[in-house]
The first five atom37 places (N, CA, C, CB, O) and aatype in JSON, in Angstrom:
{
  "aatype": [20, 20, 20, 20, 20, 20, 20, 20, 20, 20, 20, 20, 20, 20, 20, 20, 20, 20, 20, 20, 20, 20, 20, 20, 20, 20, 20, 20, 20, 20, 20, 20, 20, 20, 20, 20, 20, 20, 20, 20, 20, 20, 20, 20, 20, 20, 20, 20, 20, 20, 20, 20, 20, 20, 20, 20, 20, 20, 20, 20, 20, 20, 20, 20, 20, 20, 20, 20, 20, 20, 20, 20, 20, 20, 20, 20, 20, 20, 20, 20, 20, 20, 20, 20, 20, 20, 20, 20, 20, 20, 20, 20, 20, 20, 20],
  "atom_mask": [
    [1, 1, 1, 1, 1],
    [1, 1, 1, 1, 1],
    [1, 1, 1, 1, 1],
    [1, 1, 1, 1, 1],
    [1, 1, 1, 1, 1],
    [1, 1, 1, 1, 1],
    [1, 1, 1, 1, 1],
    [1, 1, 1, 1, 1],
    [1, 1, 1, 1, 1],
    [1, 1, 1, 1, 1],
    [1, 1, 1, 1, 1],
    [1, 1, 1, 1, 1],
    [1, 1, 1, 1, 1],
    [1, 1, 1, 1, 1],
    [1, 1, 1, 1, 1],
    [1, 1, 1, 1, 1],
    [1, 1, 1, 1, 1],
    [1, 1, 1, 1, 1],
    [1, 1, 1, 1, 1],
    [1, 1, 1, 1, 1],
    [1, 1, 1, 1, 1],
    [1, 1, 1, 1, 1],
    [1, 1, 1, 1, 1],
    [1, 1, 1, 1, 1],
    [1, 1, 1, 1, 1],
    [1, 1, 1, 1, 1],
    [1, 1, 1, 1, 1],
    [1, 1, 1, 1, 1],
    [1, 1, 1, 1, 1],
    [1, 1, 1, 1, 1],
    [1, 1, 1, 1, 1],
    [1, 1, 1, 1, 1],
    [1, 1, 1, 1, 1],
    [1, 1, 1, 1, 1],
    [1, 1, 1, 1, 1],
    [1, 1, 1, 1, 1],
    [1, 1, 1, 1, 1],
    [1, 1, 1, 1, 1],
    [1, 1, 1, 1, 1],
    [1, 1, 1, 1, 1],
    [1, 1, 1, 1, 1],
    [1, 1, 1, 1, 1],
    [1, 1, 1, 1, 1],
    [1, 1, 1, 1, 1],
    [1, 1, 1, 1, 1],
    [1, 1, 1, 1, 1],
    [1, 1, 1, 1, 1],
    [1, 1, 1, 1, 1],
    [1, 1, 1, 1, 1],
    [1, 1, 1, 1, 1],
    [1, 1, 1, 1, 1],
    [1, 1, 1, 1, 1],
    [1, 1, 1, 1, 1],
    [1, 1, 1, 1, 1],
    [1, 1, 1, 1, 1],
    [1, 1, 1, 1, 1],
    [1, 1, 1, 1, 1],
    [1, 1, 1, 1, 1],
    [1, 1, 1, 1, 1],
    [1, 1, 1, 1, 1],
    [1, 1, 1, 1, 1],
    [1, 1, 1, 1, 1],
    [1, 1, 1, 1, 1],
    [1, 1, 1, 1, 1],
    [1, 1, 1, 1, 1],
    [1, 1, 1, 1, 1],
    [1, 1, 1, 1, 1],
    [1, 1, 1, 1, 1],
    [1, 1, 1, 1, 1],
    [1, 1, 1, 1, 1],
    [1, 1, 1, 1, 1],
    [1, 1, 1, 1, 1],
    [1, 1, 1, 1, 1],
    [1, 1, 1, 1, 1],
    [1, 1, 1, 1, 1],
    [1, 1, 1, 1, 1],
    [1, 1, 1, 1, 1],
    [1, 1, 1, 1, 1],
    [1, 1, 1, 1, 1],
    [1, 1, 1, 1, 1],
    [1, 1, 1, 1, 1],
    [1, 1, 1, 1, 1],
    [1, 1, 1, 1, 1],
    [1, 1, 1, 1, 1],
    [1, 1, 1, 1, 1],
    [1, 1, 1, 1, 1],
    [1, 1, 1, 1, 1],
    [1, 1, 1, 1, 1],
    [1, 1, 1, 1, 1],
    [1, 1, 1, 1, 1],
    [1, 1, 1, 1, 1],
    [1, 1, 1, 1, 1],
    [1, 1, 1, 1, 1],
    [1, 1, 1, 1, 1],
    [1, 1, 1, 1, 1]
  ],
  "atom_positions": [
    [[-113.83, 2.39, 46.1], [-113.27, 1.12, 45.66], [-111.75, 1.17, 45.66], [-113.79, 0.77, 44.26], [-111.16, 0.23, 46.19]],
    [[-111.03, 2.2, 45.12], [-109.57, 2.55, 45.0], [-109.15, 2.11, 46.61], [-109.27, 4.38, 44.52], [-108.53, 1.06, 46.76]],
    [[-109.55, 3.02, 47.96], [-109.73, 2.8, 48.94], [-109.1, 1.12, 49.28], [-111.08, 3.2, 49.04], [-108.05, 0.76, 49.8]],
    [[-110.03, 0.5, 48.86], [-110.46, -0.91, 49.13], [-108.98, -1.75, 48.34], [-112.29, -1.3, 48.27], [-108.47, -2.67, 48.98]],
    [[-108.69, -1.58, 47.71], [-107.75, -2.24, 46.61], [-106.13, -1.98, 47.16], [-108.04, -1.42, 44.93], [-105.14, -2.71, 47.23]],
    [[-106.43, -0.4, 47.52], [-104.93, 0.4, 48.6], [-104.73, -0.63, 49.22], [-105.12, 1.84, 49.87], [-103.67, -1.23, 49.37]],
    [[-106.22, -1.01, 49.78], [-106.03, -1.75, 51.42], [-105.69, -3.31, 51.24], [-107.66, -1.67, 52.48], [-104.92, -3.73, 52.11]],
    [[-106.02, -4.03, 50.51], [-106.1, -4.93, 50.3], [-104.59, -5.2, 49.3], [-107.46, -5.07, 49.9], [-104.39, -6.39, 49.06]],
    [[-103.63, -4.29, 48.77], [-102.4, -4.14, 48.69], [-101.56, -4.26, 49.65], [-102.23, -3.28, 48.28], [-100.68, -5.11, 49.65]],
    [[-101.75, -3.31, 50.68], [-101.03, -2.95, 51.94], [-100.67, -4.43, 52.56], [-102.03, -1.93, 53.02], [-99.61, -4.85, 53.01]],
    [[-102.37, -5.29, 52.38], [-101.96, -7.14, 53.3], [-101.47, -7.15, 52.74], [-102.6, -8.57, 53.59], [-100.46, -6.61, 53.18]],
    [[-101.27, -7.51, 51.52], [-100.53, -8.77, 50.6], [-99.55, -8.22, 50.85], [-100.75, -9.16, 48.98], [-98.82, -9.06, 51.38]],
    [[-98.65, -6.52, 50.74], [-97.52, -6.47, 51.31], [-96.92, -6.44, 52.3], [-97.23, -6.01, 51.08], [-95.74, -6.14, 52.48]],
    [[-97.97, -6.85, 53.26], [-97.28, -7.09, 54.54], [-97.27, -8.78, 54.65], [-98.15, -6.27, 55.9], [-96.55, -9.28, 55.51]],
    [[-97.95, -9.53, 53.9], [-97.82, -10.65, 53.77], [-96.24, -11.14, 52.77], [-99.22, -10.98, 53.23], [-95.38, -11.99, 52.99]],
    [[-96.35, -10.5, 52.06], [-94.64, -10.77, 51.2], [-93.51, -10.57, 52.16], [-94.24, -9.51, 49.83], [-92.57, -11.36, 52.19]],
    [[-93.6, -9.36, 53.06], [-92.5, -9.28, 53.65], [-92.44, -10.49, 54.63], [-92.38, -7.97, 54.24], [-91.29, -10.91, 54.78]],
    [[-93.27, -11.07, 55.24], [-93.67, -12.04, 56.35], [-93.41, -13.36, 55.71], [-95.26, -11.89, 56.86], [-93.09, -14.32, 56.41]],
    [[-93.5, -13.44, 54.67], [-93.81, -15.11, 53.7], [-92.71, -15.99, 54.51], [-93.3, -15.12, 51.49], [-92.98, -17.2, 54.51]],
    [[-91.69, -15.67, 55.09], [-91.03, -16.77, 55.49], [-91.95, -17.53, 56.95], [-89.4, -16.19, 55.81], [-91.73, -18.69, 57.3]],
    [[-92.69, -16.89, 57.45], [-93.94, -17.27, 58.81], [-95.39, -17.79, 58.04], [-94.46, -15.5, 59.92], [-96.46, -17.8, 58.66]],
    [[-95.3, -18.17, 56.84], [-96.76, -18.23, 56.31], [-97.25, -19.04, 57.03], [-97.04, -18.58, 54.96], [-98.44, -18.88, 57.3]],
    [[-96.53, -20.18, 57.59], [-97.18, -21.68, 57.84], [-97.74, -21.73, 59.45], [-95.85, -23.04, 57.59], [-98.61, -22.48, 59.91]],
    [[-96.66, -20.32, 60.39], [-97.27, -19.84, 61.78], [-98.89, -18.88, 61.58], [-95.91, -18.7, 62.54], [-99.03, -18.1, 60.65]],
    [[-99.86, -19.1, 62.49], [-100.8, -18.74, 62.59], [-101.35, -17.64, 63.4], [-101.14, -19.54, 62.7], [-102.53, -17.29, 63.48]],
    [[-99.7, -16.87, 64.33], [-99.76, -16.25, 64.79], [-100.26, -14.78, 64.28], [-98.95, -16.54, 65.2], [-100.01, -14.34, 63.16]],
    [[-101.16, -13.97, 65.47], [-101.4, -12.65, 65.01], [-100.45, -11.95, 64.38], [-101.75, -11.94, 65.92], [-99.39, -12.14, 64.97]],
    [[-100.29, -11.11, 63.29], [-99.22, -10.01, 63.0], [-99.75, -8.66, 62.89], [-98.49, -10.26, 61.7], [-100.91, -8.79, 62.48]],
    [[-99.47, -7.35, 63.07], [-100.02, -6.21, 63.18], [-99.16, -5.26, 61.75], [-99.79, -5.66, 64.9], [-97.96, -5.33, 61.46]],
    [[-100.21, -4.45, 61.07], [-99.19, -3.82, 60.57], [-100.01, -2.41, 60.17], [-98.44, -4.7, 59.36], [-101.16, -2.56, 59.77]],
    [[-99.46, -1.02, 60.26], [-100.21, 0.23, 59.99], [-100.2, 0.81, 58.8], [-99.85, 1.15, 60.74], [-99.05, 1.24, 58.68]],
    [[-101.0, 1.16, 57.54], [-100.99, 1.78, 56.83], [-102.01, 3.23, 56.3], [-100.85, 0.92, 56.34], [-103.08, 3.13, 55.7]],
    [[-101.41, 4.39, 56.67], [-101.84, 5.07, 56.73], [-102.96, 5.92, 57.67], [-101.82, 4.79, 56.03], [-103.97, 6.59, 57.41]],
    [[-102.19, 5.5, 58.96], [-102.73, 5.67, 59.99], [-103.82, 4.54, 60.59], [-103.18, 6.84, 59.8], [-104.21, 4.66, 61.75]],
    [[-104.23, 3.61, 59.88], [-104.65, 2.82, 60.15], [-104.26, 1.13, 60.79], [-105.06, 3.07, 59.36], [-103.42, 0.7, 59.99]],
    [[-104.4, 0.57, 61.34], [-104.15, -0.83, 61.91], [-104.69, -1.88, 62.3], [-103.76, -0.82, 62.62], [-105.42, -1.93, 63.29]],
    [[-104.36, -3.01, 61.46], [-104.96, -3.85, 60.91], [-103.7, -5.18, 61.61], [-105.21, -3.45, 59.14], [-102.51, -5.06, 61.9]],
    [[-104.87, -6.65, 61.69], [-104.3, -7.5, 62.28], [-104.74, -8.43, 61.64], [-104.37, -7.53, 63.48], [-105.81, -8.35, 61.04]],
    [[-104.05, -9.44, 61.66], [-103.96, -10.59, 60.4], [-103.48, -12.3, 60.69], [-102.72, -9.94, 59.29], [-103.45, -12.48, 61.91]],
    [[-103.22, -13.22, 60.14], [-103.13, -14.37, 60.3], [-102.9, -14.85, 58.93], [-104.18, -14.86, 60.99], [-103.61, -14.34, 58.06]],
    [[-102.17, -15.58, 58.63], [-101.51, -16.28, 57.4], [-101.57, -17.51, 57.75], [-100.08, -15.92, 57.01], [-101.23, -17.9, 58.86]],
    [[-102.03, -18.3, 56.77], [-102.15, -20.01, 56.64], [-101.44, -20.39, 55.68], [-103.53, -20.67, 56.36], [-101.8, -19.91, 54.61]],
    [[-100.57, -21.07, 55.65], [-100.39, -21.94, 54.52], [-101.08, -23.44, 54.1], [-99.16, -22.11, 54.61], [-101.07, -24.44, 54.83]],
    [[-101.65, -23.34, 52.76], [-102.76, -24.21, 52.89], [-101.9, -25.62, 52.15], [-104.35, -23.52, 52.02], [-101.02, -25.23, 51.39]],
    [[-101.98, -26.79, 52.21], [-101.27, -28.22, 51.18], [-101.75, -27.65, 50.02], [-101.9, -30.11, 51.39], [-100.78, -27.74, 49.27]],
    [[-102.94, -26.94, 49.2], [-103.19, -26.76, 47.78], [-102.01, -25.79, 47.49], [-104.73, -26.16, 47.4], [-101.82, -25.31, 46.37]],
    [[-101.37, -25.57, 48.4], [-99.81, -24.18, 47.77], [-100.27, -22.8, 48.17], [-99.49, -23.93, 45.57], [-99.42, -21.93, 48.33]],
    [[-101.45, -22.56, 48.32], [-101.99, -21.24, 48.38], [-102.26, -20.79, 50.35], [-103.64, -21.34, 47.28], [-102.6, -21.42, 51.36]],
    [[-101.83, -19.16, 49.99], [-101.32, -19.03, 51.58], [-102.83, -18.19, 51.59], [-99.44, -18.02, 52.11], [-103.36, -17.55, 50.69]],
    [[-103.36, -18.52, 53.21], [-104.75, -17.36, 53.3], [-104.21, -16.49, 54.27], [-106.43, -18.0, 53.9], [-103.66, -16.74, 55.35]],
    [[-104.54, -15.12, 53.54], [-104.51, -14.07, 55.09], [-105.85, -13.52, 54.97], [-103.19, -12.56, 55.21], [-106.42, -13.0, 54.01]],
    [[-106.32, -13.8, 56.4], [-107.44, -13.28, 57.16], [-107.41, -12.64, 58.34], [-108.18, -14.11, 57.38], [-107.31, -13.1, 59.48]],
    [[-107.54, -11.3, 57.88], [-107.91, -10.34, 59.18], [-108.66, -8.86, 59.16], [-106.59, -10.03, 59.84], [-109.29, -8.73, 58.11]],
    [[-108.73, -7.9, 59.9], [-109.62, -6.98, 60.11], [-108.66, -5.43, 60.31], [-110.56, -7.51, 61.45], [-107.51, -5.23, 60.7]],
    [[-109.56, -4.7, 59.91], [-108.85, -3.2, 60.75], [-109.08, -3.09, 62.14], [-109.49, -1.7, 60.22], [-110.11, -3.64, 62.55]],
    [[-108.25, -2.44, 63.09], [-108.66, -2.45, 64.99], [-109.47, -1.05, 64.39], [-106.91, -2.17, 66.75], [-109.14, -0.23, 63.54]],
    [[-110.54, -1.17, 65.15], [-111.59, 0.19, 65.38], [-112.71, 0.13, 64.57], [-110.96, 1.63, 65.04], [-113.6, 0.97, 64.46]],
    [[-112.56, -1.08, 63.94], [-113.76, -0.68, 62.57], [-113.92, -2.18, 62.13], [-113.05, 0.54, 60.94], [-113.17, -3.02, 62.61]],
    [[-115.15, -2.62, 60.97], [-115.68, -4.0, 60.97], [-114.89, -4.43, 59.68], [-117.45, -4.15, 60.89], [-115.01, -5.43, 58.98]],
    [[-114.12, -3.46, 59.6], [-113.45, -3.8, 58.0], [-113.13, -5.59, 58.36], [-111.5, -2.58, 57.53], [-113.17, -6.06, 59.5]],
    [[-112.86, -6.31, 57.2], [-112.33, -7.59, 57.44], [-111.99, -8.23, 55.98], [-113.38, -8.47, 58.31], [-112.68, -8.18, 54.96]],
    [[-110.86, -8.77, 56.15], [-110.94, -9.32, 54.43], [-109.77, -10.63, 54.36], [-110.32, -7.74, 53.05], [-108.79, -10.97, 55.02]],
    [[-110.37, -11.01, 53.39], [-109.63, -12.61, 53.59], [-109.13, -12.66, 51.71], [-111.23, -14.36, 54.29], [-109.91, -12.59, 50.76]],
    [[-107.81, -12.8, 51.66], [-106.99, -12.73, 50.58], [-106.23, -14.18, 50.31], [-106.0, -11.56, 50.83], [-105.43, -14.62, 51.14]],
    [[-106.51, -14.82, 49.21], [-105.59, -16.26, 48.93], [-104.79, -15.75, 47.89], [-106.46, -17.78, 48.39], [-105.17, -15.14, 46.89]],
    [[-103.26, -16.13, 48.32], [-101.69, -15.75, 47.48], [-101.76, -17.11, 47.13], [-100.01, -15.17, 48.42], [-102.13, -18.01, 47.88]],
    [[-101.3, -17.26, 45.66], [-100.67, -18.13, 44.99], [-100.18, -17.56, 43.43], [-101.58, -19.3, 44.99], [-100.74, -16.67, 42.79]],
    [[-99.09, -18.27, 43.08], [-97.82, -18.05, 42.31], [-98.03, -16.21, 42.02], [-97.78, -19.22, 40.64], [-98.33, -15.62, 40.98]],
    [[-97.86, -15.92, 42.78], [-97.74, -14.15, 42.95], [-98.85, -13.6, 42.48], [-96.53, -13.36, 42.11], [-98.77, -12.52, 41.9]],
    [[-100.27, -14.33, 42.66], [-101.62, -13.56, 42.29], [-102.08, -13.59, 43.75], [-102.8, -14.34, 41.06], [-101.93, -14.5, 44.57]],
    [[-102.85, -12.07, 43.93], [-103.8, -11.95, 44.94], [-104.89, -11.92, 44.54], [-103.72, -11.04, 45.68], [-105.27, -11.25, 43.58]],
    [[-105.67, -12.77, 45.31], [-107.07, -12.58, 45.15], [-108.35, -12.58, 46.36], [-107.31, -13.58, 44.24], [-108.07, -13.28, 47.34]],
    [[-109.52, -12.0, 46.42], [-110.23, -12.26, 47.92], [-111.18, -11.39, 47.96], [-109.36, -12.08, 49.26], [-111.69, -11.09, 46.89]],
    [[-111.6, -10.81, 49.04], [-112.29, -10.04, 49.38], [-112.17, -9.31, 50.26], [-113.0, -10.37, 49.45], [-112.11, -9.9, 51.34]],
    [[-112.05, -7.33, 50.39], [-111.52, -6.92, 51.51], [-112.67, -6.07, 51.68], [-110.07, -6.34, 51.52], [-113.06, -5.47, 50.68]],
    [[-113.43, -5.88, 53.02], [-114.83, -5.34, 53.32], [-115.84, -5.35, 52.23], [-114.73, -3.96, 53.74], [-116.43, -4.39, 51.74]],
    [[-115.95, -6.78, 51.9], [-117.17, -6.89, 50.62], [-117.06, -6.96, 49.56], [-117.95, -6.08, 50.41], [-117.85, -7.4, 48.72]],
    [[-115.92, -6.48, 49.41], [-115.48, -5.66, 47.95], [-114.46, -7.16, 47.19], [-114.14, -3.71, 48.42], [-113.74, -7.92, 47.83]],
    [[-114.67, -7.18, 46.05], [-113.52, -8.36, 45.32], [-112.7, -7.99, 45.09], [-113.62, -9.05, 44.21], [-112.76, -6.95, 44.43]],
    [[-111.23, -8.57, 45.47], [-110.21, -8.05, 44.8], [-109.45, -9.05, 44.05], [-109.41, -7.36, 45.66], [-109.64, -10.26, 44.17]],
    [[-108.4, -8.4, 43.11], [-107.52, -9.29, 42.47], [-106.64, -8.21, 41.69], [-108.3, -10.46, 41.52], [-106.89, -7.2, 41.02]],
    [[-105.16, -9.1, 42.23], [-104.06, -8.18, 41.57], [-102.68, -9.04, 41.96], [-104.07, -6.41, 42.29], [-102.55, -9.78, 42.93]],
    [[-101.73, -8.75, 40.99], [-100.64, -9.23, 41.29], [-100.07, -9.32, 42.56], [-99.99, -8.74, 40.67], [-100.29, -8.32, 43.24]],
    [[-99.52, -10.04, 43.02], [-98.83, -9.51, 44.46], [-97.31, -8.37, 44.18], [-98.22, -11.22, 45.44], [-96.86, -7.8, 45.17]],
    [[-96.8, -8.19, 43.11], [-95.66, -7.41, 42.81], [-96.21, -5.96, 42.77], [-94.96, -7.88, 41.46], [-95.69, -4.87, 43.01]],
    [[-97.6, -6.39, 42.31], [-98.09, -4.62, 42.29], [-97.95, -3.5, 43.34], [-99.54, -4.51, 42.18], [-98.01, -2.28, 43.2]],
    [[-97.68, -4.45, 44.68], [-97.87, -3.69, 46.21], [-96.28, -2.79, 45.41], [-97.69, -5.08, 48.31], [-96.38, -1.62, 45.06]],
    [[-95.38, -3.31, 45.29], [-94.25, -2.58, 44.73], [-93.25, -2.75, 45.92], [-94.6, -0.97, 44.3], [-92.23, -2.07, 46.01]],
    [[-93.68, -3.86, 46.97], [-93.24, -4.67, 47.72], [-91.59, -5.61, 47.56], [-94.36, -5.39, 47.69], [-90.44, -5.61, 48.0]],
    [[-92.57, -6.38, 46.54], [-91.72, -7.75, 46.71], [-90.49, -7.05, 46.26], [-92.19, -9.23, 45.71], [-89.64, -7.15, 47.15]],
    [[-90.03, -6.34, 45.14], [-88.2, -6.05, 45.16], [-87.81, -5.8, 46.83], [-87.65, -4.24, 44.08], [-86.96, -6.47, 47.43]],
    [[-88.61, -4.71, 47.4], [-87.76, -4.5, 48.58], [-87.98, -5.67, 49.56], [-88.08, -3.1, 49.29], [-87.44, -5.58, 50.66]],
    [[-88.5, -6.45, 49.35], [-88.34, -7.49, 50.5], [-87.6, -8.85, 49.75], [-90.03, -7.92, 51.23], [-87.43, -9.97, 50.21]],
    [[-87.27, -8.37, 48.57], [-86.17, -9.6, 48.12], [-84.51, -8.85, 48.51], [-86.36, -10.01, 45.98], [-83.44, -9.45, 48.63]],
    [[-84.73, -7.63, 48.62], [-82.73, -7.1, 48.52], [-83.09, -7.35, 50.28], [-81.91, -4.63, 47.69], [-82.21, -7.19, 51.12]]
  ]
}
C-alpha cells in the first residue's frame, strides 16, 4: 500500500510542477524511481484538475482529482487521499 501512495505522490508532484498546462491534454512523461509513467491533466469548470494515466511496462493506472491542494483517486485499485503539499513538491515548484 505505502508503494501505492509513493506512487500516487510522485503524479500529483509531477502534476504541481506542470499546473500552469492543466487545461492542455497533452501526454506528459515523468520517472520515479526507475519507473515511467505517462499522464494527462484536465482541467475540469467544477475547479478540480483530473490526472489520468498509467506506468509504461505494466497495467498500473490511476486517475487522481486536485482541488484546493487535496489529492484524491485511485492508483492501481488502491484509494488514495492526501494533501498535495505532502509530495514536499509544491515549495520547490513555487521558488
Amino acid at each position: 500500500m505505502r508503494k501505492f501512495t509513493m506512487f500516487a505522490a510522485a503524479a500529483a508532484a509531477a502534476l504541481i510542477s506542470t499546473m500552469g498546462m492543466a487545461a492542455e491534454t497533452n501526454e506528459q512523461t515523468f520517472t520515479r524511481d526507475g519507473h515511467t509513467y505517462v499522464y494527462t491533466t484536465t482541467a475540469r469548470a467544477d475547479g478540480r484538475t483530473v490526472i489520468e494515466g498509467r506506468e509504461i511496462g505494466s497495467a498500473q493506472r490511476f486517475r487522481l482529482l486536485v482541488k484546493n491542494g487535496r489529492v484524491t483517486g485511485q492508483a492501481n485499485g488502491y484509494p488514495v487521499s492526501f494533501r498535495a503539499n505532502d509530495t514536499g513538491v509544491a515549495v520547490a515548484a513555487a521558488n
